[in-house]
C-alpha positions in Angstrom: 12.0 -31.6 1.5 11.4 -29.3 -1.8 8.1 -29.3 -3.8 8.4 -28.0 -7.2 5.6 -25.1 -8.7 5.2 -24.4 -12.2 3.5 -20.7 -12.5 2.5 -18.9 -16.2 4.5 -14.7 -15.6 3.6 -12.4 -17.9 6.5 -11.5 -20.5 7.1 -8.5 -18.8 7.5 -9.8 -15.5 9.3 -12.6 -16.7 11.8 -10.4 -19.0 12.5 -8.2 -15.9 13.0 -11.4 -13.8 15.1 -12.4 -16.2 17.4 -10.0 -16.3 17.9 -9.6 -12.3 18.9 -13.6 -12.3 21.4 -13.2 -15.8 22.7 -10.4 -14.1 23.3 -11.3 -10.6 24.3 -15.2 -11.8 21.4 -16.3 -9.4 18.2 -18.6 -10.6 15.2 -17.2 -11.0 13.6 -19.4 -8.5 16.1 -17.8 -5.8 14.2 -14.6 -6.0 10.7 -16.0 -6.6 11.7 -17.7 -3.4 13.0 -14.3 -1.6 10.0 -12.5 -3.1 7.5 -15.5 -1.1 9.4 -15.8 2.3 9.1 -12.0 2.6 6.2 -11.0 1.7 4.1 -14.5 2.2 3.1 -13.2 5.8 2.1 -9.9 4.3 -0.4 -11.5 1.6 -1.6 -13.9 4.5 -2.4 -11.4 6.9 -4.7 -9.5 4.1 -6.5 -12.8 3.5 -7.2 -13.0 6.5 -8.2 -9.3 7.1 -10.3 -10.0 4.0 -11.7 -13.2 5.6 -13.0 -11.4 8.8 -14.7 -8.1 6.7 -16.9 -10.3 4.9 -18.1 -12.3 8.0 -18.8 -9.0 9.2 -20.7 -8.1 6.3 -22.7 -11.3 6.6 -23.6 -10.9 10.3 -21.4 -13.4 11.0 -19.0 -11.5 13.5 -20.4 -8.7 15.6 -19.4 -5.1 14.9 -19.5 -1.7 16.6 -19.4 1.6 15.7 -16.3 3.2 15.2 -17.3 6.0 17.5 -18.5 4.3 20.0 -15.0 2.4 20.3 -13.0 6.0 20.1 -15.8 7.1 23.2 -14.8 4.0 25.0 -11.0 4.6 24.6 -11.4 8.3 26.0 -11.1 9.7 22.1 -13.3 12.2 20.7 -14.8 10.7 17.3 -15.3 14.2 15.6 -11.4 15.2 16.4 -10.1 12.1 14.7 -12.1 12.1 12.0 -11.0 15.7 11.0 -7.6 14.8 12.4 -7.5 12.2 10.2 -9.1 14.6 7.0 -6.0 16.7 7.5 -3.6 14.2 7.7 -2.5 14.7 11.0 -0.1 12.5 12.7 1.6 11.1 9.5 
């Protein structure tokens, strides 16, 4: 089964979209579809990242210290965060 959704692009994006479905002989709702089963997951996984930050921030999950989880995983907090200043390890 196939639902249909109606969604307002800006002419830009629409223009460009546009082109890329004249030019490849391909409907436009091909790649809106492409564009969603790729990067749906992505956009969920945020949401949900989101989600969890602001129960933090209302008290609702508990939360430790960064440095006390790098201590607990045998890391010394300082040396990542200067590591991390420098851009080591990318």
């Amino acid at each position: 089964m196939s639902h249909t959704l109606t969604l307002r692009l800006p002419e830009e994006l629409n223009a460009r979209l546009n082109r890329l479905a004249e030019s490849t002989s391909r409907p436009k709702s091909f790649y809106v579809r492409a564009l969603l089963e790729e990067h749906l997951s992505e956009l969920e996984y945020v949401a949900g990242l989101d989600s969890e930050a602001e129960a933090i921030r209302r008290g609702e999950v508990e939360a430790r210290p960064m440095d006390e989880l790098a201590r607990e995983l045998g890391f010394d907090p300082a040396k990542l965060r200067a590591e991390a200043s420098s851009g080591a390890g990318s």
